[in-house]
N, C-alpha and C positions, 0 to 999 in steps of 0.2 A: 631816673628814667631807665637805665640800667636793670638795676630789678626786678622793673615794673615789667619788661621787653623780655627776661628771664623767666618770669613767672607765666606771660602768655605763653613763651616758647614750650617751657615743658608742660603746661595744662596741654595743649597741641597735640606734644611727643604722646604723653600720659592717655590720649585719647585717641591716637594714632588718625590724627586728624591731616591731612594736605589740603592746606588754602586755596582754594579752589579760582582758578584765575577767570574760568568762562562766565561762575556765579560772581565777581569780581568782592573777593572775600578780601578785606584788609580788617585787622583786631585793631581798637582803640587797646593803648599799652599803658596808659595814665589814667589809677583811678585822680589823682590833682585836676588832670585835665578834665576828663570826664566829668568830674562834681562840675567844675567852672561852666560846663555846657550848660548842663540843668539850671545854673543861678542865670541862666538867661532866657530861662523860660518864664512865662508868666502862668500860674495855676488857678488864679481867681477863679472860684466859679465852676471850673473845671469837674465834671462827675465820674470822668471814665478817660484815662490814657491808652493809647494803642501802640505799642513798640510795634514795627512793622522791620525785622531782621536785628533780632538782640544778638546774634554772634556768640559769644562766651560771657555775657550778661555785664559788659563796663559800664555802657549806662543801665540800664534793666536797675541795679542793685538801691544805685540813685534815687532812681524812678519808687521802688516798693518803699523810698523813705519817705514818701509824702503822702501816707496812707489816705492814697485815693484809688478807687477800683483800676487796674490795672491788666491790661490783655496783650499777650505777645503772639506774633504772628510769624513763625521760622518757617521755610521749607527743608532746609536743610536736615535730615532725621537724624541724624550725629548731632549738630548743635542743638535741637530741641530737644534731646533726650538730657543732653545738660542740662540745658537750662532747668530742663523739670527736675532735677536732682537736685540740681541748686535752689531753686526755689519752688519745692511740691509743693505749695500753695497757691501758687501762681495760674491764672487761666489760661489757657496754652492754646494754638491751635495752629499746626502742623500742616499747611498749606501755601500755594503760591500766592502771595495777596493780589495778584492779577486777577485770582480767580474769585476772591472773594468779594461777599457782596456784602459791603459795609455798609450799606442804610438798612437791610434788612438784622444782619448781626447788633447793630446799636440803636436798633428803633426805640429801645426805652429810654435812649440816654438824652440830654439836656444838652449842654456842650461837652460832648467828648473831643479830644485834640487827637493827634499822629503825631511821634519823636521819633525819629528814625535815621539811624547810618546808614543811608540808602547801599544797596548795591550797585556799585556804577552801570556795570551793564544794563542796568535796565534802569535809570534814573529816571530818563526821561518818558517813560511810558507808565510809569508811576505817579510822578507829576500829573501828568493827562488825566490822571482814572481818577485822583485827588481831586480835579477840575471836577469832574463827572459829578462827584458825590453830592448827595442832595443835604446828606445829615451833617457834616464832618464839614467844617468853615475855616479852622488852623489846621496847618502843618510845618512844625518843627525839623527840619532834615538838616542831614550833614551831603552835599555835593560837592561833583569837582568843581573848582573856581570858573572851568571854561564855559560848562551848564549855566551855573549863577550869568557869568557875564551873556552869555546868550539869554535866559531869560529878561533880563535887565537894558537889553542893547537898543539903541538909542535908531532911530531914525537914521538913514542913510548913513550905517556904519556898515561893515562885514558881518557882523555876529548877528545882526538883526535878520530876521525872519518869522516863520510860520509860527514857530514854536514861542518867538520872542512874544509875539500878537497876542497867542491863547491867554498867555499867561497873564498880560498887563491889562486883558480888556475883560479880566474875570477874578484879579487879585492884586495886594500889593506886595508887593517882594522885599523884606529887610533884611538885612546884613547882620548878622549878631556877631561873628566873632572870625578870626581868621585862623584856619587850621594847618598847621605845618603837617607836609607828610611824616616827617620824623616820629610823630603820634602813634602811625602806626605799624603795624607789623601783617605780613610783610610789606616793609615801604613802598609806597604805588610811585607813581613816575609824577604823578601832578599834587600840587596842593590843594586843599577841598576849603568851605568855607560852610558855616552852619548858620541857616537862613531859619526866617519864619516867612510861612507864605499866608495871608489872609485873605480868605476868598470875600467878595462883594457879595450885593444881591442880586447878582445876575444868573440867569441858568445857562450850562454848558448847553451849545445851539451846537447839535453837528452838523447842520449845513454850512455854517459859517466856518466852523474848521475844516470841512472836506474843502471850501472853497479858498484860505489861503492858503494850503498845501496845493491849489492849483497855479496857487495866483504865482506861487512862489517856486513852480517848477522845475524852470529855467532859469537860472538866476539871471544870467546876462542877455535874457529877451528882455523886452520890453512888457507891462503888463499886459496889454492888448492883444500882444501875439503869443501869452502865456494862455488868455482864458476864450478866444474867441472862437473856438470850436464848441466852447457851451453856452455864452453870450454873445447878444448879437453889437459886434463893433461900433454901428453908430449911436449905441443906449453907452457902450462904455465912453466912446469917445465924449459922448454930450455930457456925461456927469465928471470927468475929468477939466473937461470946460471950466463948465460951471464954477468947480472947485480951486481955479487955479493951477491945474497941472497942465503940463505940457502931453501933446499925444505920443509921445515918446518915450515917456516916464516909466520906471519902472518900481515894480511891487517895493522896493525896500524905500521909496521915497513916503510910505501913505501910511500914517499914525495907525493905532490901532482904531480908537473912534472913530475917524473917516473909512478906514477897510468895512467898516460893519455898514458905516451909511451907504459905502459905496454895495454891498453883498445884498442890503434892505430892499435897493434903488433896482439892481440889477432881477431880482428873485420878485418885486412887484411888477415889474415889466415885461415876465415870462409868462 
């Protein structure tokens, strides 16, 4: 590991690179580690991979050994001028993946997947736009453990939320492998954990997401006094009824399939 943590250092120094804290830059520093990611991929099938922020190429190099077409997406112009030097055959494209429009860039592809050391700074808005994608059904990412546990969290826990909802009522979310920070450089303050997330057949609805980032405003209101300035009280109270709940209940008590029957119920009645 040693070495491994020597040889990021000065590829870095050598390129007079500073790890960028706001782009939340951390280097995977084990190629051992890094091959072990990849053996937990599944490629079946697979036509087109997308690295979305290859960094100094730990996984990327992995990746180009399973000679399947292959598309890296850096913003970073320092690290993509690397990577193209390390690998000039490589398809490259030098942009924020926020911005980009991935159904239109892979409309020939079949199942193309996303592997990606996300950037934490923006993980979770990455996540979202993955929902969004109409083409792209896997995604392969490395997050912090606290994201995962928020995506994953359970019904009337703390972690559970808006975000928790999008994810579970439009994907399934597995655990591949647990990432020590020690991995990388420079060492972040949380451990991360590398997920596969498989989207269903469902389509990203943005009303129903603009509506549980209402539902879930206030955390310590009640639902009721969370959305009743856009629904009218006694349709919510009546489908609360109905369902079991108390009129006093609030958003973190209501699964995600109920949130949706409940946004169905509410959005037929306006």
């Amino acid at each position: 590991m040693n070495n491994s943590i020597n040889n990021t250092k000065n590829l870095i120094a050598s390129n007079k690179i500073v790890p960028s804290k706001k782009m939340g830059q951390n280097f995977l520093v084990s190629d051992e580690f890094s091959s072990s990611l990849i053996d937990t991929i599944d490629f079946s099938f697979v036509d087109r991979i997308i690295e979305i922020g290859p960094g100094l190429g730990a996984i990327t190099k992995f990746l180009i050994q399973k000679n399947i077409p292959l598309t890296i997406i850096e913003l970073d112009k320092r690290l993509f001028e690397i990577i193209k030097n390390k690998f000039p055959k490589i398809d490259a494209v030098n942009n924020n993946c926020l911005k980009v429009d991935f159904d239109s860039l892979f409309a020939e592809q079949k199942h193309p997947i996303i592997v990606s050391n996300l950037p934490y700074s923006i993980s979770t808005l990455i996540i979202i736009k993955f929902l969004e994608m109409k083409k792209i059904k896997t995604m392969y990412c490395m997050l912090q453990k606290e994201v995962v546990d928020r995506m994953n969290a359970k019904v009337r826990t703390k972690q559970y939320n808006n975000f928790s909802i999008i994810c579970q009522y439009l994907s399934k979310i597995e655990v591949l492998k647990f990432v020590d920070r020690n991995n990388f450089y420079p060492i972040p303050q949380v451990d991360s954990l590398f997920i596969k997330i498989e989207k269903n057949e469902l389509d990203f609805d943005y009303g129903f997401n603009d509506f549980i980032k209402f539902a879930f405003l206030h955390k310590r209101k009640t639902l009721v006094n969370n959305i009743k300035t856009k629904y009218e009280t006694k349709e919510v109270l009546s489908w609360l009824q109905d369902n079991g709940f108390s009129a006093s209940c609030r958003a973190e008590e209501i699964n995600p399939k109920q949130f949706f029957n409940l946004y169905t119920f509410l959005t037929k009645k306006k």
